[in-house]
N, C-alpha and C positions, 0 to 999 in steps of 0.2 A: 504494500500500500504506500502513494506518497501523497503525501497532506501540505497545503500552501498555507501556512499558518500566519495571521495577523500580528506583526510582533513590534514591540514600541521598545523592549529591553527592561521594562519595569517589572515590576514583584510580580503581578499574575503571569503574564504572556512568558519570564523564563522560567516560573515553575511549570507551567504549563506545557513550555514546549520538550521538557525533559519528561514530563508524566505521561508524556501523547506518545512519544518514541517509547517509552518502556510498558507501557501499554494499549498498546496499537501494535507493536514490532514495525511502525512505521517510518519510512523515511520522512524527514520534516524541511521542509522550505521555507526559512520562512523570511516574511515578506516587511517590509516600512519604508511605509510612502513618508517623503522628508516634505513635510509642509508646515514648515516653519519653526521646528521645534530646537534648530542653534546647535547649542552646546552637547545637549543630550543624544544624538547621533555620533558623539566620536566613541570611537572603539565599536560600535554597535556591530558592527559585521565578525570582529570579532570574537566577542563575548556571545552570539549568537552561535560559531562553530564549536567555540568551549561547550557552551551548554549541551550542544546535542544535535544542529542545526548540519546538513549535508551542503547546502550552501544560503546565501541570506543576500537578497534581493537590495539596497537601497535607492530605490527612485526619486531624483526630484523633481516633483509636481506642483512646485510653487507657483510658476507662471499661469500652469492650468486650474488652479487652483482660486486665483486671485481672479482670472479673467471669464471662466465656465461659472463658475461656484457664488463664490463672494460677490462678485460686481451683480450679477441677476437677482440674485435677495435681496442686494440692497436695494435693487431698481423698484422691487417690488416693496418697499417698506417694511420687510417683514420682521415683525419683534412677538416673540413668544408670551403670552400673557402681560404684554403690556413691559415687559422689563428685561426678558431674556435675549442677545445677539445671536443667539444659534451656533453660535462658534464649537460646538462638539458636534453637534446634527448636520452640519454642510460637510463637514468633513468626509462623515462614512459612508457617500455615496461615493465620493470621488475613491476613496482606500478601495472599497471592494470593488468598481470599478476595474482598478491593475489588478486585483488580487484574481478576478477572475481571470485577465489577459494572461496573466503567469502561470495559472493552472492549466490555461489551454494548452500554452506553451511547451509545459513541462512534463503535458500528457497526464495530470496530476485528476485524479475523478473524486477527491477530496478538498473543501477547506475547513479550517479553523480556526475561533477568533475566542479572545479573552475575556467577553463581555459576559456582566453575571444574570442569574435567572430573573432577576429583579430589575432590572435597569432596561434601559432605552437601546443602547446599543445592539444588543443582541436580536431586535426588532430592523433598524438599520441596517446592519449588515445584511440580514437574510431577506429582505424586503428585496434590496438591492441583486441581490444575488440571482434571488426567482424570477426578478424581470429582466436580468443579461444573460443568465445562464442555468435554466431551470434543470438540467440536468446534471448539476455539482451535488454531493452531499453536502453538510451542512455539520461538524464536530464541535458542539459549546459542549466542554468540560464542567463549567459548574450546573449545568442542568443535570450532569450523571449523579446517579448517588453514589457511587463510590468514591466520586471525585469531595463529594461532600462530606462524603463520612470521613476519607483522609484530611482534607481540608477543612475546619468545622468553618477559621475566619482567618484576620491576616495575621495572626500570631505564629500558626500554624507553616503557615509559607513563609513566612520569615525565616523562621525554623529551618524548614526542609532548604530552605536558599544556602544558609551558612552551611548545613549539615552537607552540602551537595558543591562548595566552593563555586556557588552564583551569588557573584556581587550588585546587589541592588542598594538601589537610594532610599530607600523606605528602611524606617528602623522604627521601633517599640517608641521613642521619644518624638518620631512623627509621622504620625498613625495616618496621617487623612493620604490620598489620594490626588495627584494630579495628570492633566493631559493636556497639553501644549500645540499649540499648530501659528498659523499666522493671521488669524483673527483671534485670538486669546489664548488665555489659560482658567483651564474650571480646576477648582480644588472642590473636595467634598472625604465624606466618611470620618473617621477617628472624631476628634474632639468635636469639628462640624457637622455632625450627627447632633447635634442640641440646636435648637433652634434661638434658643437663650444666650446661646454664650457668642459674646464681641468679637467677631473674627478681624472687626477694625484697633482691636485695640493694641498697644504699644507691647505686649508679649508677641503678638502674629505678625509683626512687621516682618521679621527671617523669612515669612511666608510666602510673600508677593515676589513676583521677578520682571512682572512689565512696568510697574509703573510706583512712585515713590507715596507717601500718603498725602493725603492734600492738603493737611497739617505742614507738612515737609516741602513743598513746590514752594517754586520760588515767590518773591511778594512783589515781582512786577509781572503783569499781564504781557504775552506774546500775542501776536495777531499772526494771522497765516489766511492764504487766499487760494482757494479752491475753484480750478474750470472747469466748468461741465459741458458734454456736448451728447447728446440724445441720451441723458439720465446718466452718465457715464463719468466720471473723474478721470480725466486727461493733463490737467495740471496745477503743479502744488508749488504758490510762489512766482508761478510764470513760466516756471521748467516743466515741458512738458516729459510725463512718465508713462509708462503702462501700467498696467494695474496692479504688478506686484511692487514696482516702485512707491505707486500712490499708500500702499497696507504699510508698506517698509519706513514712506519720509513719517506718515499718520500715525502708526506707532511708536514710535523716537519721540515724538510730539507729544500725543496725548502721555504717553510715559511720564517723561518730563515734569507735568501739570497735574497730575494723581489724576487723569479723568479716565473715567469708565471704567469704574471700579460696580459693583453689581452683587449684592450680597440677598438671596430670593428664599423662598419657598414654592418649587414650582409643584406643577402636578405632571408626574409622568403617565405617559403610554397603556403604562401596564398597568394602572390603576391607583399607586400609591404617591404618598405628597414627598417629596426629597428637599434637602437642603443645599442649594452649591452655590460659592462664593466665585466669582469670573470678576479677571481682569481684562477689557476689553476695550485696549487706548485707540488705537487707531478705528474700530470698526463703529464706535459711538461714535466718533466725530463724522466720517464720511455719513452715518445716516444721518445725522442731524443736520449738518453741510446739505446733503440731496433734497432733505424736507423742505430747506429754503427756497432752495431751488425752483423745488415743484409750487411752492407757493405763490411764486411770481410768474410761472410759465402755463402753468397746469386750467385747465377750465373748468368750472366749478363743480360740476355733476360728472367730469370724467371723474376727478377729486375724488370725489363722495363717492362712486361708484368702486374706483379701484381701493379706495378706502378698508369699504365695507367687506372688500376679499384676504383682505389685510390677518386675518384670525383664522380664515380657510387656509390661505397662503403658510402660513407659520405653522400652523399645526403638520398639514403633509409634511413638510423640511422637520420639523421636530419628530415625528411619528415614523421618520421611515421612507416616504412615498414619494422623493424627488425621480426618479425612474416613473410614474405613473403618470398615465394618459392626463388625467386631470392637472398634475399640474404643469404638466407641458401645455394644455389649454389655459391656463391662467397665464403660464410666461409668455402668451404670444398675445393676451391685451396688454398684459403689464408692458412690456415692448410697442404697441401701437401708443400708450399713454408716454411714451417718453420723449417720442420724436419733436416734443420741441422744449424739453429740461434740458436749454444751453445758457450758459452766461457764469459769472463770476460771483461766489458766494464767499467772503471774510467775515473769520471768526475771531473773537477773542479768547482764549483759554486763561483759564487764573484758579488758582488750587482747587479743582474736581471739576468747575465749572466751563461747559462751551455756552460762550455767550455770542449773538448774532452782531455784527459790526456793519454789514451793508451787502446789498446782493443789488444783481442788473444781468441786464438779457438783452439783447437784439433781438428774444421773442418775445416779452414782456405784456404783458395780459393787465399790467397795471398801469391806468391811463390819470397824469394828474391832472389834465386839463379834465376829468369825470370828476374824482373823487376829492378835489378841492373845496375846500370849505371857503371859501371868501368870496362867496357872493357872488357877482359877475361876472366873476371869471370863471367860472364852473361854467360847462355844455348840459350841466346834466340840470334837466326844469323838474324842481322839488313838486310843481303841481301837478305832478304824472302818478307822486305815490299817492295822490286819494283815490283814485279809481282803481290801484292796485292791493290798497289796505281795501277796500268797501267789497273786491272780488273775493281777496280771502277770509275775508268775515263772514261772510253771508253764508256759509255750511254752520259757523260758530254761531250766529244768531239763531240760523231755524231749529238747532238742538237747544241751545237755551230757551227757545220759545216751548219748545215739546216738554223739557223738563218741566218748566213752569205751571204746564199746563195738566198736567201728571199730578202736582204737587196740590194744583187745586184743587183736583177730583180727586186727591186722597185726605183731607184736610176734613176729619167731621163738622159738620152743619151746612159746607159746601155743596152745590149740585141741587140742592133740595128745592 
């Protein structure tokens, strides 16, 4: 048997990929798409053939990543209940994406990934999978019960790690859980398992690695200027980049400023509420940047239409479903509403906070000869809204009349 295994080099994925070869008797390949995780890639090919690994894939799909992935979500506005960037859910379409190309490659009729039976991931991945390659098996370890009964939680693997000379980051004095790419990093599990406890406070600062807190940013404001050209950030500053340049200057930046820091309680997939703290410098700013944007470009009821998809949108990318018909139907209005979000949007950053400083378009939807207040100089004749206030009233008066008249004929001594 040979199995393309999802591998990041963290505490599940190398115990995992040692428990899959010794109980599988399987050859193991395993796989890590590099999308923006730095430092934590060195050695990884290495410490992948120590562990057990016959060879170990690293690809990097930053570019694709930044330009397929990240830049269409944003187009689309999408934020998961209102607070979450998506930055672990865009990710696993792109990962199983290679992971299936390399299992074709490799003649491989197996994969396997690290995600536990509780979590969202393991949803992504196989979502992704059954719609590019419905004929792969599909090996999640902590769904076996063996895997569980050896493994009760991370103490356990910790354990089996030193006992087995697999060197991980994870140790007993820091329990939680992290996942890194180039739209953020989520932390979650160990001490963030409490809903209660301050994961802003001055003990958790070792924690963070994108961005400083915003206690700590500097105590002058930076401004920064953002071009858009059909929804799209093309340039930061005036220098124009592509889109992993745009995530690269965005992150350095919001870093810098403690912003896009994201401390939630979300609800996942499978049904239970989770806790995970995300730092997410660069990808808040670009949405809030594009919002402007759309603000001054966008027409009103496209707005409010592409709006209202805004919760559909997030949920498929959160849930799994970036591969599905549907939302390849949403990203081709979300794309017709963009073709005229161009012009230049400046921000001001100042510790956590992106503040709006000025935006403009050459397609500009905002007319000050209309929306002037000074009398005369306004086009727009104020005596046009009485016939427009008396049209939408008049549904509001005939139900006030009906109430009224309800209220009479309920009123003892009435009617008589």
């Amino acid at each position: 048997m040979k199995i393309v295994l999802a591998y990041s080099g963290g505490l599940d994925t190398s115990v995992i990929l040692r428990w899959l070869k010794e109980n599988y008797q399987a050859e193991i390949i395993a796989f890590c798409a590099d999308i923006g995780q730095e430092e934590e890639l060195e050695g990884l090919e290495e410490k992948a053939l120590r562990t057990g690994a016959s060879k170990c894939y690293i690809d990097n799909l930053q570019k694709e990543f930044a330009r397929d992935f990240i830049f269409p979500m944003i187009q689309a506005g999408a934020i998961y209940e209102g607070q979450y960037f998506l930055g672990t859910s865009i990710a696993r379409p792109l990962i199983a994406k290679r992971m299936v190309d390399i299992a074709r490659f490799e003649k491989a009729d197996v994969i396997a990934h690290g995600a536990t039976g509780k979590g969202n991931d393991q949803v992504r991945f196989e979502l992704a999978a059954a719609a590019l390659a419905p004929e792969l098996r599909v090996i999640a370890p902590w769904r076996e019960e063996r895997f569980r009964k050896q493994f009760h939680g991370r103490a356990e693997m910790i354990a089996f790690a030193k006992a087995n000379g697999i060197a991980v980051e994870v140790s007993a004095e820091k329990p939680y859980s992290m996942d890194r790419n180039l739209l953020h990093i989520s932390y979650e599990s160990g001490v963030l398992e409490d809903p209660w406890f301050d994961a802003s406070s001055k003990a958790m600062r070792g924690m963070y690695k994108l961005s400083v807190a915003p206690e700590d940013a500097p105590d002058e404001a930076e401004y920064v200027d953002l071009e858009f050209e059909a929804g799209n950030c093309v340039a930061v500053n005036g220098k124009s980049v592509a889109p992993l340049g745009v995530m690269q200057a965005l992150n350095k930046l919001g870093g810098k400023h403690g912003v896009g820091r994201v401390d939630i309680v979300e609800n996942r997939f499978v049904g239970m509420k989770s806790r995970g703290v995300y730092e997410t410098p660069g990808g808040a700013i670009l949405h809030f940047a594009h919002r402007q944007m759309e603000t001054l470009t966008m027409d009103r009821e496209v707005m409010h239409l592409r709006d209202s998809l805004i919760p559909k949108y997030s949920s498929l990318v959160y849930n799994g479903f970036w591969f599905s018909p549907e939302r390849e139907a949403l990203q081709a209005l979300v794309t017709e509403t963009q073709r005229d979000a161009t012009g230049v949007v400046r921000l001001k950053l100042y510790k956590g906070n992106i503040i709006v400083a000025g935006r403009k378009s050459p397609k500009s939807l905002y007319d000050p000869q209309i929306a002037t207040m000074e009398g005369d100089a306004s086009t727009y004749d104020q005596d046009d809204a009485t016939g427009f206030i008396r049209l939408n009233a008049l549904r509001l008066k005939v139900r006030a009349a009906l109430k009224s008249s309800r209220a009479d004929e309920s009123t003892p001594g009435r009617g008589e």
